[in-house]
N, C-alpha and C positions, 0 to 999 in steps of 0.2 A: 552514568559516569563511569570511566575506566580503572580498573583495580590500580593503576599507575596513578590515576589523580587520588585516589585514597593513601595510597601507599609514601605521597612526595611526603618529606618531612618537612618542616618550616627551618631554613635559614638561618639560624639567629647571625650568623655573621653577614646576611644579606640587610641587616635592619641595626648595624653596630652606630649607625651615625643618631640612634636615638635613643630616647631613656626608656624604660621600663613602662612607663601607661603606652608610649607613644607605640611601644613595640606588642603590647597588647591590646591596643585598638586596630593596627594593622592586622593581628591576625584574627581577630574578630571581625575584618573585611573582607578577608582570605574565604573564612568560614560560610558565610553570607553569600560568598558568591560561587562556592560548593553546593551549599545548600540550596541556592535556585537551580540546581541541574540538577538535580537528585530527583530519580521515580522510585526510589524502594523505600522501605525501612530500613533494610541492612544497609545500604550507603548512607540514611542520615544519620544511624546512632554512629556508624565508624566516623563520621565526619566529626559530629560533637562531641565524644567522649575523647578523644585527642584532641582538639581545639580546646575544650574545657580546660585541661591540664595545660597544653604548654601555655595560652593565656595568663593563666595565675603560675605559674612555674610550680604549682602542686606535686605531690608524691602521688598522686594518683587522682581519676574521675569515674565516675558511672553515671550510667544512662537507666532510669525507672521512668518504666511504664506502671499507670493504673490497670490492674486489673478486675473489674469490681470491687470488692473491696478488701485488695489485696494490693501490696507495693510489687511489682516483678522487676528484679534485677537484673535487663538486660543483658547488659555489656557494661564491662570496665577498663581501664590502662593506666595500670598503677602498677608499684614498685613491688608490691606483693597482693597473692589473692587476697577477694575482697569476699562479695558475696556473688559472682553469676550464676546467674541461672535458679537462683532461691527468690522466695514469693516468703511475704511477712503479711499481718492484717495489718492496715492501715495507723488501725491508733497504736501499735507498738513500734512503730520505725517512723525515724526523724525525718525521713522523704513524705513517711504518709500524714504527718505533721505540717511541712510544707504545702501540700495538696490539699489538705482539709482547711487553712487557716487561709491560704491564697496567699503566701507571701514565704520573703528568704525565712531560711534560719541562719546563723552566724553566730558560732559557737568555739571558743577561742579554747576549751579545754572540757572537751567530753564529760572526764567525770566531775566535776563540777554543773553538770546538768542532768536536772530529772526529768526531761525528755527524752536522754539518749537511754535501750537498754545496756547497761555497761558488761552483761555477759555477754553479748553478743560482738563486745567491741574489744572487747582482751584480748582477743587470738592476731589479732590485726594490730597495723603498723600505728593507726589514726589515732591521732593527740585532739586534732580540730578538724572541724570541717565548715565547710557554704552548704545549704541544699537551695535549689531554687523551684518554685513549679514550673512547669509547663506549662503553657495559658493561664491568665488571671481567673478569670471564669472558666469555671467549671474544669479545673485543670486536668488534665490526660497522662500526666506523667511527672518527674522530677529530672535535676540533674545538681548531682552532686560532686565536690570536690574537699578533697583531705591533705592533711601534712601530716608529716609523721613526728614532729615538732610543735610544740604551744604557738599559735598562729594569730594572731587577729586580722582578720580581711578586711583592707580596708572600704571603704565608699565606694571606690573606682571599681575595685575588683568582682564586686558584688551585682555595681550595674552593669558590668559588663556579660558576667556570669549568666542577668536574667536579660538583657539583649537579648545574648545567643538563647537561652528558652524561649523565648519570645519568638525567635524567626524560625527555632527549632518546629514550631507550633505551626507557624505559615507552615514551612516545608513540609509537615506530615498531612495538613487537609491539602497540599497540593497533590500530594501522593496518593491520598483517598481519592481526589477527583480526576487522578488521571486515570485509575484505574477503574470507575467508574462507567469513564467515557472509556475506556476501553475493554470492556464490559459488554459497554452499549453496542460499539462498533461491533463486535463479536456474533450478538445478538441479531445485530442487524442484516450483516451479512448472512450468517446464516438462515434467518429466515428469507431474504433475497436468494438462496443460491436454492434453497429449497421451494421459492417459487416457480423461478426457472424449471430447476427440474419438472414440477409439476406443469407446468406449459411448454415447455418441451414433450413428455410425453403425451400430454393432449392431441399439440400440434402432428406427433409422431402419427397418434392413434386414427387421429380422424382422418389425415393425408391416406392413410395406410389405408381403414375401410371405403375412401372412398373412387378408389383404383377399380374394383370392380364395376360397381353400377356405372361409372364411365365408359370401360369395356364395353358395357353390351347397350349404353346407348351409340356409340361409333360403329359397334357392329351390325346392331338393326337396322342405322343410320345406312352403311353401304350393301346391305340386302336389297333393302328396299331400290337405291339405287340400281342394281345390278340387274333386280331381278325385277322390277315392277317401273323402269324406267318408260317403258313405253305408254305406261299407264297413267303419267304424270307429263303435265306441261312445264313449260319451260321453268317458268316461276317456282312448282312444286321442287321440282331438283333443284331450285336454284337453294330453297330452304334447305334442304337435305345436305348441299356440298357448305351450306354456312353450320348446318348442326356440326359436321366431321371435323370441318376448321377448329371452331369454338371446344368440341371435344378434345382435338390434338391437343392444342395449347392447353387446356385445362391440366391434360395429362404430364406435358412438360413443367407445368407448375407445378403441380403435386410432386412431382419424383422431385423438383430442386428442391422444397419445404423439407422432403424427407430425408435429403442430404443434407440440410441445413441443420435438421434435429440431429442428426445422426454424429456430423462434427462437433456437436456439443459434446456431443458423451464421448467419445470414441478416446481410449487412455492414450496419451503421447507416447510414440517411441524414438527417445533423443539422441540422436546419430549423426556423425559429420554429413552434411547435405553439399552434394554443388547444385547449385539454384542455374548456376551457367550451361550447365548440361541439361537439366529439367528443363529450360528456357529453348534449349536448342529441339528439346523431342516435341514439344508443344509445337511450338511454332511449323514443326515441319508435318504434321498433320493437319496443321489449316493449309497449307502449301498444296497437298496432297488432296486433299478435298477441295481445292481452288486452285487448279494448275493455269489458269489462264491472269490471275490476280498479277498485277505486278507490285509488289512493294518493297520496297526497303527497308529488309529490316535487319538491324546493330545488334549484339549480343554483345557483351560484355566476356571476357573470359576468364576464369578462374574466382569466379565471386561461390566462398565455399564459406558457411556458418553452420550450427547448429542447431539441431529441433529435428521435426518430424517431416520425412522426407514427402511421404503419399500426401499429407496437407499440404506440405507447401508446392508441391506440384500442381493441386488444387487452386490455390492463392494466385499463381501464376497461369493458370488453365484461363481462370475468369479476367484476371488483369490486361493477359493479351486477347482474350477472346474479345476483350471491351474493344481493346486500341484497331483490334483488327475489322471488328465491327461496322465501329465509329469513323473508319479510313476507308470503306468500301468504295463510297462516290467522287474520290482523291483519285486525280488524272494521275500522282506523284506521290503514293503511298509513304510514309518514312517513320516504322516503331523503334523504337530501342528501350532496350533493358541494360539498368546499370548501376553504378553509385555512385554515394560521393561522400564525404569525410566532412563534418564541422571540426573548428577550433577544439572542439573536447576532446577529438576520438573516437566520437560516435557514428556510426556508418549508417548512413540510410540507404534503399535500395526503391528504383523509380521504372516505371514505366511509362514511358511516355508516347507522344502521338502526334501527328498535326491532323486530325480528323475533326468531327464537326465540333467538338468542343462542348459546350454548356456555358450556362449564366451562374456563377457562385452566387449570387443572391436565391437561387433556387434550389439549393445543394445543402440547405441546412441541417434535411435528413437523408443524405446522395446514401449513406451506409445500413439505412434501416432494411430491411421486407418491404418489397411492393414499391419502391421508389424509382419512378421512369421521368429521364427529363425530357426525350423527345418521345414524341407520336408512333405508336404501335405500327402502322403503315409505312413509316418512315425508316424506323428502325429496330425489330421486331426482339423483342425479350419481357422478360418473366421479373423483372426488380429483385431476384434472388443472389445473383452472384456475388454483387460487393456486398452484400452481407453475408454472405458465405466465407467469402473473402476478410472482412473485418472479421470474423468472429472467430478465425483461424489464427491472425495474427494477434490478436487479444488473446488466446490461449499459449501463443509465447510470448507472452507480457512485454508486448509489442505494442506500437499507434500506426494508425493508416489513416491518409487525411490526401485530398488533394487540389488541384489547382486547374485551372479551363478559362478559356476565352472562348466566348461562342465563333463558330468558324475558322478559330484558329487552332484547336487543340486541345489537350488534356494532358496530363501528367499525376499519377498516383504515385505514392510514396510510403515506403509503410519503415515501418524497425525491428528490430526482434531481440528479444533478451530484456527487455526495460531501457532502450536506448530513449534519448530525449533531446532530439534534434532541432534545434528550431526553426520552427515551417517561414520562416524568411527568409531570402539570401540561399538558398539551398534549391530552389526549383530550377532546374535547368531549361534552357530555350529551348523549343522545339521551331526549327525551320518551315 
């Protein structure tokens, strides 16, 4: 709750059309629906110890807590100090009387009670007072109110008094339980982020040791070749140039794993990015390694956000490597990178494709490790990038999620900053 919602005063000239119960049941409903927004303690006692008061139009109220077996004088907002901040034993103070007995007390003139200590109550304004518990059972606190005038409280005033203890009592186990679960959550994530770590360096360690013994079986693999060809029939090299293969590749998967661990850890540095110039130097290096390819491809200009520039050149390295990919067997190549705005103001940013597309029914886990939806023969990669890719824009509290027709295309999409665009109505056609 905002220090604004603690701070508003209650109206009385907003509630003149009513009598005195009627204007103290409304703000008994005021309080109530304070107190369901409330996650602290400091917001519920501020909430009820002014509600207490203006309710009964008192000269003042406080808020006691039990503590063991001791009364603690929270907070008060009365016309003069009272006790904050002092602790009393239980059986000497009329709150720890309340609390011990479960029920009001309602005392129309203090020193006519051997309840009250009356040295305790001479320095102070208080002629009468309400106390009420906190919970019936087993109660956890009190809340008292005083005049500084001979008072008798009536009926109304009383139950209204332990009402608001009553939902006071809700609102503090709702307090306790949110902080609990949030607690939990704390707990939880960090053992989650310290798994990660820990399988993250695994993943790091093992990728990394096993870069060698790969080496020197590719190496053996083309000695032999080079040098003992003549010695081997067809079939024999035919195994040989499948070991180099199967080695290559292994070694292209290893190095993406090790990029994959590596983006994990790697600390962001947050700088104006143009994605539209990133877009352009990508692109113009598959060009250059494919100068015979024809495609068409759109860039978007001037598409400039925030985060980290080397990652999201990354992001877009694999994005268009997909589209460019997945368009190679396309008489009529056509990528484009670009955005587009929802009703909120949320900007999503899309890459798109008319290349061989995919089956969404088979994309459930398209952003894990190791996910291929076409055939290695087909179309040759390691299932590494879009999780490289996802795992980049989740580190700018980002979503990446996308969309395909098989033989018709593909279109990725991602956000950055915690945008939250919705994946419908937002996918653009690819021709």
């Amino acid at each position: 709750m905002s220090d604004s919602a603690l701070d508003r005063p209650m109206q009385m000239a907003d509630l003149s059309r009513f009598d005195g119960s009627d204007r103290a049941s409304i703000r008994l409903v005021t309080a109530v629906q304070d107190l369901s927004l409330a996650r602290n303690l400091e917001t519920i006692v501020a909430i009820v110890r002014r509600a207490a008061r203006e309710m009964s139009k008192a000269d003042g109220a406080t808020f006691i807590l039990r503590d063991v077996d001791h009364c603690w004088y929270v907070d008060e907002d009365a016309i003069a100090p009272l006790w904050k901040g002092r602790k009393f034993p239980l059986p000497t103070c009329i709150s720890g009387w309340a609390m011990l007995n479960r029920r009001p007390a309602v005392i129309k003139d203090i020193y006519l009670d051997d309840r009250i200590p009356h040295d305790l109550y001479r320095p102070t304004f208080v002629k009468s007072l309400v106390m009420v518990p906190i919970r019936s059972e087993e109660p956890c606190g009190a809340i008292g109110i005083y005049w500084g005038d001979r008072h008798m409280a009536t009926e109304l005033e009383v139950e209204l008094l332990q009402a608001l203890a009553n939902t006071t009592a809700v609102a503090m186990e709702n307090v306790r339980l949110y902080a609990d679960l949030e607690q939990r959550v704390k707990d939880r994530t960090q053992q989650l982020e310290e798994a990660n770590r820990e399988l993250e360096t695994f993943s790091y360690s093992v990728s990394h040791d096993l870069r060698a013994p790969l080496r020197h079986i590719n190496a053996y693999a083309g000695v032999l070749l080079e040098d003992y060809a003549n010695a081997l029939d067809a079939e024999g090299r035919g195994y040989l140039e499948r070991i180099q293969a199967a080695s290559t590749n292994m070694g292209t998967l290893i190095n993406d794993l090790l990029r994959l661990a590596r983006f994990a850890r790697v600390d962001l540095h947050i700088a104006q990015v143009d994605l539209s110039a990133l877009a352009h130097e990508v692109v113009r290096v598959f060009q250059e390694e494919s100068p015979g390819r024809q495609a068409d491809v759109r860039i978007a200009e001037g598409v400039v956000v925030q985060g980290d520039a080397a990652l999201l050149k990354v992001v877009l390295e694999n994005l268009l490597a997909n589209a460019w990919k997945f368009t190679s067997k396309r008489e009529r190549a056509t990528i484009e990178f670009g955005t587009l705005r929802d009703s909120h103001g949320s900007t999503t940013y899309f890459v798109k494709d008319n290349g061989a597309g995919f089956n969404m029914k088979d994309a459930r886990n398209l952003f894990g490790p190791f996910q291929r939806l076409h055939r290695q023969e087909d179309f040759a990669g390691t299932g590494v990038g879009l999780a490289t890719a996802a795992r980049i824009i989740h580190r700018h509290g980002g979503r990446i999620w996308a969309d395909a027709t098989p033989n018709q295309g593909a279109t990725f999409c991602f956000t950055l900053g915690g945008g939250t665009p919705s994946e419908t109505g937002l996918l653009p056609h690819v021709a």
